[in-house]
FITI-357769 format. One record per atom (N, C-alpha, C): x, y, z; residue in one letter. Coordinates in steps of 0.05 Angstrom, whole numbers, plus 5000, padded with zeros to 4 digits. Example, Ala and Ser with C-alpha at 12.3 -4.5 7.8 and 13.67 -1.06 7.14 Angstrom:
BEGIN
526448865156a
524649105156a
526449345156a
525749555142s
527349795143s
525850015157s
***
This chain:
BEGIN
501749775000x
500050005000x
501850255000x
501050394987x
502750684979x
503150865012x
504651015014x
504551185043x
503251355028x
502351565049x
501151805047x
502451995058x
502552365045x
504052575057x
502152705061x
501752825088x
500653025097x
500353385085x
499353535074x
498953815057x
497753985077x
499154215075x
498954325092x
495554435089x
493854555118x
492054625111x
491754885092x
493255115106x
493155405089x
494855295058x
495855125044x
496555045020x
495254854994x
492754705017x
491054444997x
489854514979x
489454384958x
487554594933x
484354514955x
483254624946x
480354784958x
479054674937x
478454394928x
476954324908x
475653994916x
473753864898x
473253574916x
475153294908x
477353404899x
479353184898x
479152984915x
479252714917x
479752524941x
482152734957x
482052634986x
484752755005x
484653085007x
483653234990x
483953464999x
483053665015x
480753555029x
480053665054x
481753565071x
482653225076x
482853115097x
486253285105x
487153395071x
489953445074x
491553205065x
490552985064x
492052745057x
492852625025x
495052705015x
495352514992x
496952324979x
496652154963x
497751884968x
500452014952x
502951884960x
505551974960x
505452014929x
504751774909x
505851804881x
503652034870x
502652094882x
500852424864x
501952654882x
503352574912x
504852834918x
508652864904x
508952574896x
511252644881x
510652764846x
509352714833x
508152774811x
507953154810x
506053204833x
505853514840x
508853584844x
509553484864x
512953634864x
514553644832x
513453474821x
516253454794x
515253564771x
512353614773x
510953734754x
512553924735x
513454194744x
514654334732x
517754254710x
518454024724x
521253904714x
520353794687x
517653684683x
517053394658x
516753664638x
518453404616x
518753544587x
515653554583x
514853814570x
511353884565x
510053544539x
511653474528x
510553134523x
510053004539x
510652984561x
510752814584x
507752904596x
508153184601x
505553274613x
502753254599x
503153344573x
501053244559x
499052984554x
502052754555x
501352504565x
500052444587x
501152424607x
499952404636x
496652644629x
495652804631x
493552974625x
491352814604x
493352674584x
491452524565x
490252304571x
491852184588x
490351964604x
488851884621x
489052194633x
487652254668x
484852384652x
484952434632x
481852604620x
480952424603x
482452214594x
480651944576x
478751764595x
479051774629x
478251614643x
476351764660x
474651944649x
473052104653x
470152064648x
***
């Protein structure tokens, strides 16, 4: 089972994501958010294309 990282309250997005009231999210979507800015924009596009096909 994946760990979980704690977000701060004054920082969580304010939206109905799973975890984001509780503040809680599962480590590989808080590592994902941290590296976000690093992925070549292919990369991002990818990951985005797949997360909105399963919609």
């Amino acid at each position: 089972m994946p760990s979980e990282t704690a977000i701060s309250e004054e920082r969580g997005a304010k939206c109905g994501a799973p975890g984001a009231q509780s503040g809680v999210v599962d480590a590989e979507l808080a590592e994902l958010i941290q590296r976000w800015a690093e992925l070549p924009e292919a990369v991002k596009a990818g990951i985005l294309a797949m997360v909105r096909s399963g919609e």
